[in-house]
C-alpha positions as CSV (number, residue, x, y, z in Angstrom):
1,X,-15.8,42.4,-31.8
2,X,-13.0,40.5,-30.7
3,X,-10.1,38.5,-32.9
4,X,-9.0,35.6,-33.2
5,X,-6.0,36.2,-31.1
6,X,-7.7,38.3,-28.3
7,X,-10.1,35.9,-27.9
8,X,-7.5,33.8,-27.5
9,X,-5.9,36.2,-24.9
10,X,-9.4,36.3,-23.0
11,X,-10.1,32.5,-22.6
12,X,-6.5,31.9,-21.0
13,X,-6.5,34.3,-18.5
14,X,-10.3,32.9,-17.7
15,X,-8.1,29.2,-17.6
16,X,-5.5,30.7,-15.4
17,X,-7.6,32.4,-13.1
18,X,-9.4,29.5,-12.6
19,X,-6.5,26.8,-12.2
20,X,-5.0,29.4,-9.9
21,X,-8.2,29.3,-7.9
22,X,-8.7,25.8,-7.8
23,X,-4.8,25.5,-6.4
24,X,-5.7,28.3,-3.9
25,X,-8.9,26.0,-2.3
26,X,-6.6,22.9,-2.6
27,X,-3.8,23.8,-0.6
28,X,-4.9,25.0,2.9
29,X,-4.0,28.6,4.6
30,X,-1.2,27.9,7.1
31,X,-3.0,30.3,9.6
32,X,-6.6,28.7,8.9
33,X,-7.7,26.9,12.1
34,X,-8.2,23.1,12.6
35,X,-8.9,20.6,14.7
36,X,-5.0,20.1,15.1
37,X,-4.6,23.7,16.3
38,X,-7.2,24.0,18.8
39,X,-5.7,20.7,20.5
40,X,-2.4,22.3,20.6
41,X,-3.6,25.0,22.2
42,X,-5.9,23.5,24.4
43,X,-2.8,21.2,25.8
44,X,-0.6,24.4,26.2
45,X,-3.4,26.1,27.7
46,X,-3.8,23.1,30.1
47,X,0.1,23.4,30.7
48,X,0.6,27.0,30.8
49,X,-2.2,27.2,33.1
50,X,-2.3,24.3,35.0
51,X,1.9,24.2,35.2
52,X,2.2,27.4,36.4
53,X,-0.1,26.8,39.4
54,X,0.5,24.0,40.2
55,X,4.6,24.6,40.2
56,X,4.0,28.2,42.1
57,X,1.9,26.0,44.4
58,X,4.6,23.9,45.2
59,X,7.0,26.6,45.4
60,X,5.1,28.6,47.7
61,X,4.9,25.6,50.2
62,X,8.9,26.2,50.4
63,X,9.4,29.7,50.6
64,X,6.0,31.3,51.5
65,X,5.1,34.6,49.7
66,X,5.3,36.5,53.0
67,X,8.9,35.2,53.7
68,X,10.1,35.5,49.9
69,X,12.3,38.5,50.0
70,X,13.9,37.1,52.8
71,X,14.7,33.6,51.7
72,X,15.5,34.8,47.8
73,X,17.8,37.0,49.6
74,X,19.6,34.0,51.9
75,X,20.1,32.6,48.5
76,X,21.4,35.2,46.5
77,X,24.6,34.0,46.3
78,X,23.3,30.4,44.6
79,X,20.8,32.7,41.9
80,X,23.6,35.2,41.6
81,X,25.7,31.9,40.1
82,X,22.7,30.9,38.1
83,X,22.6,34.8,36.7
84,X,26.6,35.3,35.7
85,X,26.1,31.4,33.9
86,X,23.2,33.0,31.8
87,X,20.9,30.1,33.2
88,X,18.7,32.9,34.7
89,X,18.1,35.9,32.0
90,X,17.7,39.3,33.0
91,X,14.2,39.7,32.9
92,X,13.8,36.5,35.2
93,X,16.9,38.4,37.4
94,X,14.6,41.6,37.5
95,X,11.6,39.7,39.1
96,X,13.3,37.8,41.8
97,X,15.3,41.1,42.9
98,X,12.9,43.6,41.8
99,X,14.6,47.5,41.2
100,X,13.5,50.2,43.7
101,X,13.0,48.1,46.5
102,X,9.6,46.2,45.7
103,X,8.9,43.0,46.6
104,X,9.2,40.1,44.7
105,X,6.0,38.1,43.8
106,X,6.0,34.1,42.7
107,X,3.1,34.8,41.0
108,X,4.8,37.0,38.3
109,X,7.1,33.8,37.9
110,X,6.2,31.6,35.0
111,X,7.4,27.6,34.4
112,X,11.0,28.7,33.2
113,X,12.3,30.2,36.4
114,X,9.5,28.3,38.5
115,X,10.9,25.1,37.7
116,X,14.7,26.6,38.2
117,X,14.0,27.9,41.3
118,X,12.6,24.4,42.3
119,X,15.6,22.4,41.6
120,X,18.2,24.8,42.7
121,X,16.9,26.5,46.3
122,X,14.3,23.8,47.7
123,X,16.4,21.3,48.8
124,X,15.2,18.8,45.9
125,X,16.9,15.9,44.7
126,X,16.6,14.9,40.6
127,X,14.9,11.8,40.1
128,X,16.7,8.6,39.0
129,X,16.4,9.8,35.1
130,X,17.5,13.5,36.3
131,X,15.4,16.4,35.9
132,X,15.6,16.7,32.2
133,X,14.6,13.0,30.8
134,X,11.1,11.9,31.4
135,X,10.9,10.1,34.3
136,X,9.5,6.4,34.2
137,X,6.0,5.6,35.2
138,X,6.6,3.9,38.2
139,X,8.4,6.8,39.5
140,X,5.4,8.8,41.1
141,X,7.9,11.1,43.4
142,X,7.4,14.8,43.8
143,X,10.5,15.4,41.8
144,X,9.3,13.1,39.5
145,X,6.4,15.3,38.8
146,X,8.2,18.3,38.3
147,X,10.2,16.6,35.5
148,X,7.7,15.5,33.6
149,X,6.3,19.1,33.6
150,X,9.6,20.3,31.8
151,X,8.9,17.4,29.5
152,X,5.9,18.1,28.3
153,X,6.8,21.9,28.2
154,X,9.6,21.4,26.4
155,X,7.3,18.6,24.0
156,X,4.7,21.1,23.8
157,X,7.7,24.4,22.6
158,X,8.5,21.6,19.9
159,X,4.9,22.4,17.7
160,X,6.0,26.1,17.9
161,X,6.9,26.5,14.4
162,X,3.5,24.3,13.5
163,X,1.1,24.7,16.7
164,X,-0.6,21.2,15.3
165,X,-1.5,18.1,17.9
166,X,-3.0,15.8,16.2
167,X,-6.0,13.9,18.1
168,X,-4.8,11.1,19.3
169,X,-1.4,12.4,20.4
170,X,-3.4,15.1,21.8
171,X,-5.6,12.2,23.9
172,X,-2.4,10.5,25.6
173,X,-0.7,13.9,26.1
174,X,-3.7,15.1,28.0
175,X,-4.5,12.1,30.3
176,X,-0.5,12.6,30.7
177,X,-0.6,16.2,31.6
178,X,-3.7,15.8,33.6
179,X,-2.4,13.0,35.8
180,X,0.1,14.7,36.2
181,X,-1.1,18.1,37.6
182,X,-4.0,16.4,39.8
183,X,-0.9,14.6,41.5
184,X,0.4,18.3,42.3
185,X,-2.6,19.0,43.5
186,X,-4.9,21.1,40.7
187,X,-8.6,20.0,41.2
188,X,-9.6,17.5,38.2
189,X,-12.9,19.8,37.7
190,X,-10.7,22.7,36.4
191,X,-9.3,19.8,34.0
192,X,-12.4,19.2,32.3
193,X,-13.6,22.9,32.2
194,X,-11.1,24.0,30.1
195,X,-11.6,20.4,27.9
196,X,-14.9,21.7,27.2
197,X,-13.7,25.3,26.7
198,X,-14.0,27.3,23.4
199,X,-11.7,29.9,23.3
200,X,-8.9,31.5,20.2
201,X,-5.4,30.7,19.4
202,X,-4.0,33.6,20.1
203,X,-3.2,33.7,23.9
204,X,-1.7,30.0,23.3
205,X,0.2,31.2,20.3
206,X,1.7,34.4,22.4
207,X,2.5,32.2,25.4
208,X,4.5,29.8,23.0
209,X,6.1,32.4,21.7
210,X,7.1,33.9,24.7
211,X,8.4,30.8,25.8
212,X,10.4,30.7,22.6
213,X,12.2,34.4,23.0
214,X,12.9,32.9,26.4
215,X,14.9,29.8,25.3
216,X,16.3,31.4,22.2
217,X,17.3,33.9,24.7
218,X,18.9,31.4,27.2
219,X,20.5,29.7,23.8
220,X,21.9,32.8,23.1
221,X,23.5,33.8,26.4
222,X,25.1,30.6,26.2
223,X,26.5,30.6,22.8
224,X,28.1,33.8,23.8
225,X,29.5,32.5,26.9
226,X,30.6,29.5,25.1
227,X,32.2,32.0,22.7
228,X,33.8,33.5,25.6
229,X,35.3,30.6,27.0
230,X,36.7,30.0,24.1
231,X,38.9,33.1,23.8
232,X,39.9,32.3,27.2
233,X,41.1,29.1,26.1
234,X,42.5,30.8,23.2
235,X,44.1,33.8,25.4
236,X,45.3,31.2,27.7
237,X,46.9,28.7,25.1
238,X,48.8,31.9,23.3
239,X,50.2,32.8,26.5
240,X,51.4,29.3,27.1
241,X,52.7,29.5,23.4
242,X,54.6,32.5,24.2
243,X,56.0,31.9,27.9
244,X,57.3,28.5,26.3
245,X,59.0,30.5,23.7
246,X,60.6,33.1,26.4
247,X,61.2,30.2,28.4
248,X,63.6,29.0,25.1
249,X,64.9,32.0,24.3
250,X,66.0,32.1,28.2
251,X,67.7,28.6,28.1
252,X,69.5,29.8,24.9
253,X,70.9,32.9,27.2
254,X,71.7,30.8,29.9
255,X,73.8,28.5,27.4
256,X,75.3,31.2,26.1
257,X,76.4,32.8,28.9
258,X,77.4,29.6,30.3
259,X,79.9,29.0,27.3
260,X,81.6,33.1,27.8
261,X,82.3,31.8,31.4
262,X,83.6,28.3,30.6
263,X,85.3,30.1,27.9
264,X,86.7,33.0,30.9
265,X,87.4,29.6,33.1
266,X,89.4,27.8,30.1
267,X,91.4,31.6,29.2
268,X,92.4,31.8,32.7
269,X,93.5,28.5,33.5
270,X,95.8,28.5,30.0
271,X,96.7,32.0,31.2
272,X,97.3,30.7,34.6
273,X,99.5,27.5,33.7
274,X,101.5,29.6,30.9
């Protein structure tokens, strides 16, 4: 029979398991699913999807896939820039000038270089708000277009760390989005299929992440070439440092020797008028 004190023991560890219980049920898994997820993920899957064909659509139309080679190559010097600045990374490098002689494909390109590529080899002007502001709603240009894909990308990259939309941000995102890539030319019934699709998390969460590595990536590079420029700056400020120094210590010579020979000059002309 139990004593006093282990009954004691017994009924608190009943009290804490339960309390610890009710806590568990009250606060919600962070990985459990929710209305919030699944509209994240449809929108990314609607931008993901829909983004990428759409910008390889328009893409194409300016360097066809059966003259792609070719015309990457015409502009290897401009990518080559874009490469040594880090704005393209080396995987993105990689499938624009594929190793062993193989061909590039635009369809291996995602939004990131897609979107690059758009802005930097096709001719294309920014719009009036630039290519990374959302452009205003009477602006309906192709360029236009393309920028408020980046936006949204980049709107969409910012719910990474929490993959939530709620429901009526997610409502004016996709009329936004949707609007958007019928105006580039994606047929509105592949829209609404994937509105009424049911499908996991886990293919948007992977493509959001991959877009992550990607920018972190990009981040990186440039912080390092940032870095870099600074120990140029650095290099280049110590040299200045020490040429003005040597350029002091060279004055103080000249003085010097310009007092021995005044001093000659004045030794001479006393020894010349004794």
């Amino acid at each position: 029979m139990l004593n006093y004190l282990d009954s004691a023991r017994v009924n608190h560890c009943r009290n804490h398991r339960v309390k610890t219980s009710e806590m568990a049920a009250a606060v919600p898994s962070p990985l459990a699913s929710s209305a919030d997820k699944t509209n994240g993920a449809k929108l990314s899957r609607r931008l993901i999807d829909g983004g990428t064909t759409v910008l390889k659509n328009v893409f194409d139309s300016y360097h066809p896939p059966a003259n792609l080679d070719a015309d990457l190559n015409v502009q290897y010097k401009t990518l080559l820039r874009l490469f040594r600045r880090r704005i393209l990374n080396k995987l993105q490098w990689a499938k624009l000038f594929p190793p062993g002689g193989a061909k590039p494909n635009s369809a291996s390109f995602d939004i990131t270089p897609l979107f690059l590529l758009l802005t930097n080899i096709c001719g294309l002007s920014p719009p009036l708000s630039g290519w990374h502001t959302k452009p205003s709603p009477s602006d309906t240009s192709l360029e236009a277009n393309l920028a408020r894909i980046k936006f949204f990308r980049n709107e969409l990259y910012g719910h990474v760390s929490s993959t939530g939309v709620d429901t009526p941000t997610f409502n004016a995102l996709w009329q936004e989005i949707s609007a958007v890539l019928v105006t580039l030319g994606l047929d509105q019934a592949e829209i609404d299929r994937l509105q009424a699709e049911r499908f996991g998390e886990d293919d948007y969460l992977d493509a959001l992440t991959d877009w992550a590595d990607s920018e972190q990536e990009i981040k990186s590079e440039l912080k390092e070439m940032k870095r870099d420029v600074k120990k140029i700056l650095q290099t280049q400020l110590e040299d200045r440092k020490t040429q003005h120094e040597s350029n002091s210590r060279l004055e103080q010579v000249h003085e010097i020797v310009n007092k021995i020979h005044q001093a000659i000059n004045e030794a001479r002309q006393t020894q010349f008028t004794s």
